[in-house]
PDB file of N, CA, C and O in Angstrom:
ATOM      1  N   UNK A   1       6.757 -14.730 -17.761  1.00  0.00           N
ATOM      2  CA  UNK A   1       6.095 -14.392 -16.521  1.00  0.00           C
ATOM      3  C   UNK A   1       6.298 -15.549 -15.551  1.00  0.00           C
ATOM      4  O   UNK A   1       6.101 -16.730 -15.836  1.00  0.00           O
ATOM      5  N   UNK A   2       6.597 -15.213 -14.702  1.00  0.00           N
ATOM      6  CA  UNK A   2       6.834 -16.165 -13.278  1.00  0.00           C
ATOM      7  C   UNK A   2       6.250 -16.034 -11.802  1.00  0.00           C
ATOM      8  O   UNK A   2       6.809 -15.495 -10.847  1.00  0.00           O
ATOM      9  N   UNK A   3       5.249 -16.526 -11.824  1.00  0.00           N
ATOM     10  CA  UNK A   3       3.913 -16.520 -10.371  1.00  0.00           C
ATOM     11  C   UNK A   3       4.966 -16.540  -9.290  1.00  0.00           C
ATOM     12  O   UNK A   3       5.979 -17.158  -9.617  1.00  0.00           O
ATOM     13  N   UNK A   4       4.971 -16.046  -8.159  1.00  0.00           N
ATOM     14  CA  UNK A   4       5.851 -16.369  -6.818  1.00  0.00           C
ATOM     15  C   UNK A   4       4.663 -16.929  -5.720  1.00  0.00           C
ATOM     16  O   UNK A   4       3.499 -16.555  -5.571  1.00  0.00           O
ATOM     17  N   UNK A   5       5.411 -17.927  -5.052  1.00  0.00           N
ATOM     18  CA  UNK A   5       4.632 -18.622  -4.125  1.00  0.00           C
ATOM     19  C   UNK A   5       3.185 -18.560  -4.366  1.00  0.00           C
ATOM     20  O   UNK A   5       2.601 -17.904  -5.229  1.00  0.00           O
ATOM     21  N   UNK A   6       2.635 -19.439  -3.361  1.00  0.00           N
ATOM     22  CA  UNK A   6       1.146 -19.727  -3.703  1.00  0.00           C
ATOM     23  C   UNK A   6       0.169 -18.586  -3.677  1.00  0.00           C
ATOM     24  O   UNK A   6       0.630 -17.548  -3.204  1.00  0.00           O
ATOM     25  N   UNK A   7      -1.056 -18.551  -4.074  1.00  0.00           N
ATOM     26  CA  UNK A   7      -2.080 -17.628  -3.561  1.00  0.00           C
ATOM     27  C   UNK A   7      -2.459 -17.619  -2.560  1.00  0.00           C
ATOM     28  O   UNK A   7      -2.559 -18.674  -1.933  1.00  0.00           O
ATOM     29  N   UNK A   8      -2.907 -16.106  -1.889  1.00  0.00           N
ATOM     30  CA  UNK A   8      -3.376 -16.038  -0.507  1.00  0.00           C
ATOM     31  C   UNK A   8      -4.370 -15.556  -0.106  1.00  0.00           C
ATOM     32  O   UNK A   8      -4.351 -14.328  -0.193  1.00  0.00           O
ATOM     33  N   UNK A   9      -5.039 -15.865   0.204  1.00  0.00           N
ATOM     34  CA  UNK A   9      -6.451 -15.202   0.736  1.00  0.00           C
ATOM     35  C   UNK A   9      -6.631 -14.148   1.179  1.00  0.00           C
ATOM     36  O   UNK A   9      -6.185 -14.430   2.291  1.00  0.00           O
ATOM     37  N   UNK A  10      -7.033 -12.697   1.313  1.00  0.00           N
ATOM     38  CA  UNK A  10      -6.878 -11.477   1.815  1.00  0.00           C
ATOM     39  C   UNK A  10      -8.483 -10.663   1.734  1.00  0.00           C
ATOM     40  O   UNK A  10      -9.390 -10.840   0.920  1.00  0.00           O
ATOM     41  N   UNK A  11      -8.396  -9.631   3.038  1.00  0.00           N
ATOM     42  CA  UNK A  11      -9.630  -9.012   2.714  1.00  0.00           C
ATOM     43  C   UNK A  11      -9.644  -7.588   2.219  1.00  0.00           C
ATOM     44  O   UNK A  11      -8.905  -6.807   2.817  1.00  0.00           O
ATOM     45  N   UNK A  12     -10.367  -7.131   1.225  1.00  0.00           N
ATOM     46  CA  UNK A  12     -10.558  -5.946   0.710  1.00  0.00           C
ATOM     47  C   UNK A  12     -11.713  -5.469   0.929  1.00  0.00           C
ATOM     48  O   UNK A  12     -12.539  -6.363   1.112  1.00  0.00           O
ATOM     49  N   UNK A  13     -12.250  -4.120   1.007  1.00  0.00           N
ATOM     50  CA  UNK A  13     -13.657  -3.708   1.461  1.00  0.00           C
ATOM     51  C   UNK A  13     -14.467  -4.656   1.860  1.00  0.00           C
ATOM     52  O   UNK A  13     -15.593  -4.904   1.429  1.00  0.00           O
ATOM     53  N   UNK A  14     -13.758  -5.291   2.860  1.00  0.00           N
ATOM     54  CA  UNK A  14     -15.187  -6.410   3.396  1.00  0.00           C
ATOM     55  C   UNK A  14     -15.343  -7.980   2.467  1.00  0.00           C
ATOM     56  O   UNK A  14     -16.027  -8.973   2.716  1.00  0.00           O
ATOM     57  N   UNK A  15     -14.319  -7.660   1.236  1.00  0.00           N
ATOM     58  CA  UNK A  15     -14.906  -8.818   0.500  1.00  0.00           C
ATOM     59  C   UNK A  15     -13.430  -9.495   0.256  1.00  0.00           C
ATOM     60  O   UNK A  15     -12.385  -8.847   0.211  1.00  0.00           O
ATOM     61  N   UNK A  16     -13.552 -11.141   0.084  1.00  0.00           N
ATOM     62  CA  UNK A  16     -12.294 -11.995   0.003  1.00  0.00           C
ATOM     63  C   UNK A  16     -12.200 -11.990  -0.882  1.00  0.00           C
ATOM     64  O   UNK A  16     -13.166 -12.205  -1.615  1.00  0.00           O
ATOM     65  N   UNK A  17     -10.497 -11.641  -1.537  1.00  0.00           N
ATOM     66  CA  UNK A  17     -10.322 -11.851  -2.830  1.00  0.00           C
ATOM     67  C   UNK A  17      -9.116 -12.668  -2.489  1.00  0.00           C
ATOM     68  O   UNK A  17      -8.805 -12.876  -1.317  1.00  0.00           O
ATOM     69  N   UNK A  18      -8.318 -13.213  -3.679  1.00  0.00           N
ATOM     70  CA  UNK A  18      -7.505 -13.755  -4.358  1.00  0.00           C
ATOM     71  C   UNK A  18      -6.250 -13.146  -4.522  1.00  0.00           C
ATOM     72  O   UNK A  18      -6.280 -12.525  -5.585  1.00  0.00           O
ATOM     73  N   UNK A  19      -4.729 -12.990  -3.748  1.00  0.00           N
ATOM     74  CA  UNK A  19      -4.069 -12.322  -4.434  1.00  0.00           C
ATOM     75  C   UNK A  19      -2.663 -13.254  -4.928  1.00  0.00           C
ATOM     76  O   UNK A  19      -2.044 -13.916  -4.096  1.00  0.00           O
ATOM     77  N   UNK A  20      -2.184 -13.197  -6.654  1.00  0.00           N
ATOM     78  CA  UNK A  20      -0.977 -13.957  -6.878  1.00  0.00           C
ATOM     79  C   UNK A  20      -0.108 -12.286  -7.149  1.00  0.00           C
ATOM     80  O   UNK A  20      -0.473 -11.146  -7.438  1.00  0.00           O
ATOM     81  N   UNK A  21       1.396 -13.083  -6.811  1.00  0.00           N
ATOM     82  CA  UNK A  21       2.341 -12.052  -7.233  1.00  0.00           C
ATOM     83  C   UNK A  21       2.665 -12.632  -8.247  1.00  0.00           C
ATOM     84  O   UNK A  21       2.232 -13.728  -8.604  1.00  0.00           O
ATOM     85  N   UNK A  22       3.713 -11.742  -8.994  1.00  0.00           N
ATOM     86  CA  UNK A  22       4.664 -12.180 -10.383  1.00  0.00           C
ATOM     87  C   UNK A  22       5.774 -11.210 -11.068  1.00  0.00           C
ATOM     88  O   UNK A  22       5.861 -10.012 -11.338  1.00  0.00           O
ATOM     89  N   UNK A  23       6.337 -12.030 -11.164  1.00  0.00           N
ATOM     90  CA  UNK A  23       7.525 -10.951 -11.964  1.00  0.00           C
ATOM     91  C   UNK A  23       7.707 -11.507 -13.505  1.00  0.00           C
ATOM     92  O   UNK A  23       7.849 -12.649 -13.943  1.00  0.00           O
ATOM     93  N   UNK A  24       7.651 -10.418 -14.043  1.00  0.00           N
ATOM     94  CA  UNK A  24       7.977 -10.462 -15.736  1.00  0.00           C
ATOM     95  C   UNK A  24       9.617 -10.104 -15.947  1.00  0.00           C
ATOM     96  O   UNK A  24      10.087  -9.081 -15.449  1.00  0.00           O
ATOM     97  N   UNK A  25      10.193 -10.762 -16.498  1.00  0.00           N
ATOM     98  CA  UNK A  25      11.459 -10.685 -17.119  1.00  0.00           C
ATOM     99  C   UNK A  25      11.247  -9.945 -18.799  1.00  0.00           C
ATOM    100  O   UNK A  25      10.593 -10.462 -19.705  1.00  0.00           O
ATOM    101  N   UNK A  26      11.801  -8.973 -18.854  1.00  0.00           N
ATOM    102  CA  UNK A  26      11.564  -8.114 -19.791  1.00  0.00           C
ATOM    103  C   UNK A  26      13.533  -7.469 -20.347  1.00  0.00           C
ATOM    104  O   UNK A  26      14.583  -7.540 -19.707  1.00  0.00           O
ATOM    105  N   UNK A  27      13.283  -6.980 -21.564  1.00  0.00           N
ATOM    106  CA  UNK A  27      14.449  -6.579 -21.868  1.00  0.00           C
ATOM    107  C   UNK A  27      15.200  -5.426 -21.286  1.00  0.00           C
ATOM    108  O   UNK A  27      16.346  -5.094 -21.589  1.00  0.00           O
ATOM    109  N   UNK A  28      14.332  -4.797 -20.321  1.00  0.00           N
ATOM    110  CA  UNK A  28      14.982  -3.387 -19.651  1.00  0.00           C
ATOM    111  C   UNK A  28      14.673  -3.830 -18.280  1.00  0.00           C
ATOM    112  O   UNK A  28      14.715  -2.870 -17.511  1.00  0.00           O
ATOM    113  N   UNK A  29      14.362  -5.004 -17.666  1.00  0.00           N
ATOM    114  CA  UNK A  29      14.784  -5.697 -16.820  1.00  0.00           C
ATOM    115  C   UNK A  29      13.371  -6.129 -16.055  1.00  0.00           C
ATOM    116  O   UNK A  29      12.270  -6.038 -16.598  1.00  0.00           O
ATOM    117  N   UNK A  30      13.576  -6.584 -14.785  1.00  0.00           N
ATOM    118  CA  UNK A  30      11.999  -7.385 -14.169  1.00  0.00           C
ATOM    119  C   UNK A  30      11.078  -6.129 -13.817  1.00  0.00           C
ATOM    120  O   UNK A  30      11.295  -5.081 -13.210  1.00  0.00           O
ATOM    121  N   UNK A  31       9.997  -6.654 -14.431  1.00  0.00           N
ATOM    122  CA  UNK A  31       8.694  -5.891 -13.316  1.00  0.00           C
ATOM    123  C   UNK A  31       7.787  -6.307 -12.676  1.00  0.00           C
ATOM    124  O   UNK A  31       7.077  -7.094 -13.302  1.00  0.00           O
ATOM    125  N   UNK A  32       7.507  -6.116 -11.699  1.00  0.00           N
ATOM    126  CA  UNK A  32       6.771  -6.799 -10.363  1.00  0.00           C
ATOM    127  C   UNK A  32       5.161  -6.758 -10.852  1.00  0.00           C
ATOM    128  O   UNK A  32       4.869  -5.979 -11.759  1.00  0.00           O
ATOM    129  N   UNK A  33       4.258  -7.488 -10.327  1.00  0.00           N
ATOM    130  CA  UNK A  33       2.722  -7.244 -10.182  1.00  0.00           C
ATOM    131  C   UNK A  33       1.973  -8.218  -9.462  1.00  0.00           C
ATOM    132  O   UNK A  33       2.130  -9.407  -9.188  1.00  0.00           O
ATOM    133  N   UNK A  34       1.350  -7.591  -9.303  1.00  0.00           N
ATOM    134  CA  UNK A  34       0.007  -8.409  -8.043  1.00  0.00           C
ATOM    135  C   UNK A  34      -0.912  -8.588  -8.882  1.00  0.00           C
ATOM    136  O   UNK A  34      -0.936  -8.128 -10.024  1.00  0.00           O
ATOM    137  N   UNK A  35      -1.979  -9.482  -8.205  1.00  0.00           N
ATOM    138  CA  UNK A  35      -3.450  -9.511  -8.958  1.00  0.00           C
ATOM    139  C   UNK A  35      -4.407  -9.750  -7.608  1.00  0.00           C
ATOM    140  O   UNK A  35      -4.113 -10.265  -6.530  1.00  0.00           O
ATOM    141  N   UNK A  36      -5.478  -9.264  -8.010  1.00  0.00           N
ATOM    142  CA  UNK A  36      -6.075  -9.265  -6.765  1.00  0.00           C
ATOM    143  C   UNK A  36      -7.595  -9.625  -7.503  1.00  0.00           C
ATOM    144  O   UNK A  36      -8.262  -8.739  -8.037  1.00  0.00           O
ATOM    145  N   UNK A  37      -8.045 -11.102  -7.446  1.00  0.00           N
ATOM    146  CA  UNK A  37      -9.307 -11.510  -7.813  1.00  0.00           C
ATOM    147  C   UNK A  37     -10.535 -12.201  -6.602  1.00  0.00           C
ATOM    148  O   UNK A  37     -10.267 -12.893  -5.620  1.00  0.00           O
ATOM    149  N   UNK A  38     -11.986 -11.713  -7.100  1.00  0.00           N
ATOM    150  CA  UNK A  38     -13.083 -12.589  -6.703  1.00  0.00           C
ATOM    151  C   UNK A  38     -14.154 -12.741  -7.912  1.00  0.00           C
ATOM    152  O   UNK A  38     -14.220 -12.607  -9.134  1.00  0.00           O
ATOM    153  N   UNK A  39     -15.031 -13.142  -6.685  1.00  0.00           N
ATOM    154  CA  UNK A  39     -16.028 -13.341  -8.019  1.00  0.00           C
ATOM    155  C   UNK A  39     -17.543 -12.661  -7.313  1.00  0.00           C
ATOM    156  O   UNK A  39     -17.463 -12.973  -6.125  1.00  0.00           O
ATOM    157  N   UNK A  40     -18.333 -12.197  -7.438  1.00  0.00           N
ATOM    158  CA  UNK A  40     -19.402 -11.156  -6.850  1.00  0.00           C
ATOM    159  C   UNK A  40     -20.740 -11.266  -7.990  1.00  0.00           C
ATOM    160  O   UNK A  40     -20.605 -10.987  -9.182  1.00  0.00           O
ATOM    161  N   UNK A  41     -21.934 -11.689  -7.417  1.00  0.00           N
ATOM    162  CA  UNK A  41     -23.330 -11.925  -8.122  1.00  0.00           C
ATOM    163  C   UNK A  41     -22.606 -11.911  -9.623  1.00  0.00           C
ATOM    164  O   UNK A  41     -22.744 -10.884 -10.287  1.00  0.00           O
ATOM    165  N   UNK A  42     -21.796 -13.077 -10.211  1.00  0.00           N
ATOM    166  CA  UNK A  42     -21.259 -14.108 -11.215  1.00  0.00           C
ATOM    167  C   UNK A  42     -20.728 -12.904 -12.011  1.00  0.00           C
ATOM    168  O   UNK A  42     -21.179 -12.845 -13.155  1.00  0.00           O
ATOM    169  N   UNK A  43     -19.841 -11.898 -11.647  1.00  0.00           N
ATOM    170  CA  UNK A  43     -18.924 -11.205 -12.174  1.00  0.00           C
ATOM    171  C   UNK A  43     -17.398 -11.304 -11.350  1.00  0.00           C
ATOM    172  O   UNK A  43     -17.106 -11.326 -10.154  1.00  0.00           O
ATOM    173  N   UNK A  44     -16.672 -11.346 -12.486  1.00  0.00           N
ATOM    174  CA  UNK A  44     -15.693 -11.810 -12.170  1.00  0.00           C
ATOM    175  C   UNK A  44     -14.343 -10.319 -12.002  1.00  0.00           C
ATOM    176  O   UNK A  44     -13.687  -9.821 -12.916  1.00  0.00           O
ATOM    177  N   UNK A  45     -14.322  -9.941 -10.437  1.00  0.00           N
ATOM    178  CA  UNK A  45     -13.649  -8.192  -9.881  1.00  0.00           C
ATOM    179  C   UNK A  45     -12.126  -8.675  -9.941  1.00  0.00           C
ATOM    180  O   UNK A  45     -11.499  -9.391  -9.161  1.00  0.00           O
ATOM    181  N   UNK A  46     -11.746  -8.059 -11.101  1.00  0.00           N
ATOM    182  CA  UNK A  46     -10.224  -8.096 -11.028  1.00  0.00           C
ATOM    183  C   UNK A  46      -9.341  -6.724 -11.125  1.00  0.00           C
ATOM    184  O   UNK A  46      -9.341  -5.861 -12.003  1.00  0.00           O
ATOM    185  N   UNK A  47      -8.551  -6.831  -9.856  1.00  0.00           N
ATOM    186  CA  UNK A  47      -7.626  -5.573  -9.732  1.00  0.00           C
ATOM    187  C   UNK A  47      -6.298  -6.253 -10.189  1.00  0.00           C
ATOM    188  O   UNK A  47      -6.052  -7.373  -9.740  1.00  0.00           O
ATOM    189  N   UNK A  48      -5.053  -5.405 -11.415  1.00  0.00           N
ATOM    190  CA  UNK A  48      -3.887  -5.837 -11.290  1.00  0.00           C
ATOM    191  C   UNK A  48      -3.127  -5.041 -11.452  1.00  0.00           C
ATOM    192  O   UNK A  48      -3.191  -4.234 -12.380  1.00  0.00           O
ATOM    193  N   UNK A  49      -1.823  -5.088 -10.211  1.00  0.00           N
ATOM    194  CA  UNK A  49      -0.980  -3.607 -10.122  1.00  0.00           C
ATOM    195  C   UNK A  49       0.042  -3.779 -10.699  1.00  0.00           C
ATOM    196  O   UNK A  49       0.294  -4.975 -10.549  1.00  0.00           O
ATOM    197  N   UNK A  50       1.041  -3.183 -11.455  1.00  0.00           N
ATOM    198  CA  UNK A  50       2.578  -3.468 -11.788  1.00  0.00           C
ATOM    199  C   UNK A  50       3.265  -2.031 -11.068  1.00  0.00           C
ATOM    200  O   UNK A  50       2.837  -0.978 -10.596  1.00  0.00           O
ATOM    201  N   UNK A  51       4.817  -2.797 -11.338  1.00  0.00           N
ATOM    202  CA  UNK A  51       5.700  -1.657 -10.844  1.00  0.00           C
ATOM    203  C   UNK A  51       7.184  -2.236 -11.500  1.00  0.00           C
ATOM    204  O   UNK A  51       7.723  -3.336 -11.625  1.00  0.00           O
ATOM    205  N   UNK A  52       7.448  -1.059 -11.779  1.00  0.00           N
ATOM    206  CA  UNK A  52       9.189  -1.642 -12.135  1.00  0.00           C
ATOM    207  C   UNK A  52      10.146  -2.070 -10.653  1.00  0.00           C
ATOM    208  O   UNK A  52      11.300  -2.483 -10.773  1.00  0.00           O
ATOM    209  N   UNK A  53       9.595  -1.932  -9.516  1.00  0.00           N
ATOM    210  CA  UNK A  53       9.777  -2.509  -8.256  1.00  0.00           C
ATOM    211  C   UNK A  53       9.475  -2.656  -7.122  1.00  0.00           C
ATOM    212  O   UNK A  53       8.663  -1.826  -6.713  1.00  0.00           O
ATOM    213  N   UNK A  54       9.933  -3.682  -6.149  1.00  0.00           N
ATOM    214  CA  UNK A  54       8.577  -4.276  -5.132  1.00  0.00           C
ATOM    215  C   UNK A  54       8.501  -3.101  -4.145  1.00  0.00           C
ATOM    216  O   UNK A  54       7.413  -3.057  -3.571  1.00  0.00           O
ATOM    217  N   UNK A  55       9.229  -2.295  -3.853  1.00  0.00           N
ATOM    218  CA  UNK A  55       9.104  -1.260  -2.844  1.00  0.00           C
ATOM    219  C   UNK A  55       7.902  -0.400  -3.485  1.00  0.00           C
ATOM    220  O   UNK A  55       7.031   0.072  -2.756  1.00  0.00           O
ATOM    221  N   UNK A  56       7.892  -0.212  -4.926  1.00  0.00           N
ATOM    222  CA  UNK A  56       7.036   0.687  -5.845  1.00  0.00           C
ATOM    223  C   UNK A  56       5.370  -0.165  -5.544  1.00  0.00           C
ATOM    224  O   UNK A  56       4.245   0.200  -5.205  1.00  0.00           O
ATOM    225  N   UNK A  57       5.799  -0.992  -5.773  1.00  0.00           N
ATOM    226  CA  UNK A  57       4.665  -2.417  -6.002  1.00  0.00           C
ATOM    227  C   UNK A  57       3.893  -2.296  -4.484  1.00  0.00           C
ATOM    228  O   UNK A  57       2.688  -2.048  -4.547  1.00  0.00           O
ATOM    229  N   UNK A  58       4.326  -2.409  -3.498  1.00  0.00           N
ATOM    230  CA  UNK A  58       4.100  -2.474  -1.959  1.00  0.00           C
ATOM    231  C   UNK A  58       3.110  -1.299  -1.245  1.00  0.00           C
ATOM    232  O   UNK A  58       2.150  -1.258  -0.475  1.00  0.00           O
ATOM    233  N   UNK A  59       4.222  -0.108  -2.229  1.00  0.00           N
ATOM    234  CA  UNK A  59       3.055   1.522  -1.910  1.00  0.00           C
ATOM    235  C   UNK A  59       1.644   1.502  -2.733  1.00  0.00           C
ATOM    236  O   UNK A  59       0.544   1.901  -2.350  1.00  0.00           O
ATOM    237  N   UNK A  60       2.048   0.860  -4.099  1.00  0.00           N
ATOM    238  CA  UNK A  60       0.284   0.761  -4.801  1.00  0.00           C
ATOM    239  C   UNK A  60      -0.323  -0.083  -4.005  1.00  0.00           C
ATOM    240  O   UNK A  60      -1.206   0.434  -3.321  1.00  0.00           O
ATOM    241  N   UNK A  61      -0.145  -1.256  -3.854  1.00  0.00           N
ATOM    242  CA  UNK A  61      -0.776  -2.111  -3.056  1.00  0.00           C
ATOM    243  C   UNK A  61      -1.720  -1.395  -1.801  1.00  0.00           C
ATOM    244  O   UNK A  61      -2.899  -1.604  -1.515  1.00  0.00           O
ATOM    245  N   UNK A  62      -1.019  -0.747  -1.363  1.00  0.00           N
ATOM    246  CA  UNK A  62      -1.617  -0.087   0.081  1.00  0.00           C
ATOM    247  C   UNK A  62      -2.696   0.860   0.143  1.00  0.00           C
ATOM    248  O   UNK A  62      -3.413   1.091   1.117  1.00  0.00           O
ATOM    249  N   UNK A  63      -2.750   1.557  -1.377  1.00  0.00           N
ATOM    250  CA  UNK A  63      -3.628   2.472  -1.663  1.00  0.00           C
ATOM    251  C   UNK A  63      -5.239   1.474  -2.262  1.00  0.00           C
ATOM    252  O   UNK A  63      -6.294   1.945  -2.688  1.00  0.00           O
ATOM    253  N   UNK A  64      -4.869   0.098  -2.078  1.00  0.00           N
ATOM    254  CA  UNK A  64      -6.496  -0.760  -2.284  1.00  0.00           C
ATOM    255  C   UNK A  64      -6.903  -0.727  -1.055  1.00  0.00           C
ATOM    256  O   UNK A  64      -8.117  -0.931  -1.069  1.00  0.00           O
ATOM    257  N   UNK A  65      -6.403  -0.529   0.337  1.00  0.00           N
ATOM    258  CA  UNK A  65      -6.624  -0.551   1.296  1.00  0.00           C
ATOM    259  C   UNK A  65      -8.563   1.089   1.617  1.00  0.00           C
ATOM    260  O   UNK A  65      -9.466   1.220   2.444  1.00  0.00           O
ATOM    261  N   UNK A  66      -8.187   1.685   0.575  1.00  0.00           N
ATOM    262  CA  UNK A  66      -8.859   2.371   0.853  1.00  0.00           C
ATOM    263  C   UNK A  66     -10.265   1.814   0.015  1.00  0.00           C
ATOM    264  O   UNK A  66     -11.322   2.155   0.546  1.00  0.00           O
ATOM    265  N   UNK A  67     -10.332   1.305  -0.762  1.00  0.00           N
ATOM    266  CA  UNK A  67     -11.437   0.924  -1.704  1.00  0.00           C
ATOM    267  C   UNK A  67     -12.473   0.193  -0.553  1.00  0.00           C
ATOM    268  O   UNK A  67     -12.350  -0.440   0.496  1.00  0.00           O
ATOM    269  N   UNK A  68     -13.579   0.696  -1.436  1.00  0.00           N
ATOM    270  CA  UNK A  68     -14.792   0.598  -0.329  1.00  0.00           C
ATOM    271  C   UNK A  68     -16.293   0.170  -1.378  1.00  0.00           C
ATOM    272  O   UNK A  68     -16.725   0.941  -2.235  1.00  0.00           O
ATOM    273  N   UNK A  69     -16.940  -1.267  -1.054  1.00  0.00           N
ATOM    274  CA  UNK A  69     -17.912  -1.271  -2.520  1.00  0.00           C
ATOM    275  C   UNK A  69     -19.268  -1.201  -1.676  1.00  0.00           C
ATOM    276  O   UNK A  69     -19.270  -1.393  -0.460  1.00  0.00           O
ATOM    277  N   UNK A  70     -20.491  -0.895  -2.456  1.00  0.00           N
ATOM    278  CA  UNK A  70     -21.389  -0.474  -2.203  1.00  0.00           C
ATOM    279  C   UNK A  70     -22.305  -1.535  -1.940  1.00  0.00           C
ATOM    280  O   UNK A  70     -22.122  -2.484  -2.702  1.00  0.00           O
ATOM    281  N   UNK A  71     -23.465  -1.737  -0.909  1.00  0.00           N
ATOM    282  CA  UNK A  71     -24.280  -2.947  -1.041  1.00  0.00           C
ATOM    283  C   UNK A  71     -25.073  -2.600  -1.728  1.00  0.00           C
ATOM    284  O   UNK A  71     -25.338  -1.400  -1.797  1.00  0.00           O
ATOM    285  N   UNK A  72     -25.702  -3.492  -2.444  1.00  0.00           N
ATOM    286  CA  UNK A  72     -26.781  -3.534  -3.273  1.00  0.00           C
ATOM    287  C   UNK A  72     -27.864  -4.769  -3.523  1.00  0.00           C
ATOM    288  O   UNK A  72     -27.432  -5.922  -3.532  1.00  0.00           O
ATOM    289  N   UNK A  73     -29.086  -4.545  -3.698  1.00  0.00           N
ATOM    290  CA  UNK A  73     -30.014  -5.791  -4.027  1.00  0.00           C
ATOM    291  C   UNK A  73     -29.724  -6.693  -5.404  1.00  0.00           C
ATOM    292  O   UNK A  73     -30.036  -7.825  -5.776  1.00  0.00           O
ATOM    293  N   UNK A  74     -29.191  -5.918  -5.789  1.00  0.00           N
ATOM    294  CA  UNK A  74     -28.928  -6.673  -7.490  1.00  0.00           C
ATOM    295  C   UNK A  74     -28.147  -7.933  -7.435  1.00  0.00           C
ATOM    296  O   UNK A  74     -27.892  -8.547  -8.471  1.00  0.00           O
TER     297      UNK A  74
END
């Protein structure tokens, strides 16, 4: 597994997460993935996407765009 460039700060439903890329070198060849982390009343929200490629990788990505989290007192 091989991280690409640094992490970047990004916003998702209102809340800052964490996103690294990476590509895995595998025997039927590379596959792409994101990770998309925070941390929320000391749980730790981790989204991570793969794709056998970044054009594939780029369209999942876009569909977090819709995620939406709920407020709560807890």
């Amino acid at each position: 597994m091989e991280l690409k460039g640094a992490p970047e700060q990004i916003m998702m439903g209102g809340r800052s997460f964490w996103k690294r890329n990476l590509a895995v070198q595998t025997t039927t060849g590379t596959r792409y993935g994101s990770q998309f982390v925070t941390m929320d009343k000391g749980y730790l929200l981790m989204f991570f996407l793969g794709s056998p490629d970044l054009p594939g990788l780029r369209d999942i990505e876009k569909s977090l765009e819709s995620i939406r989290f709920l407020e709560s007192s807890n």
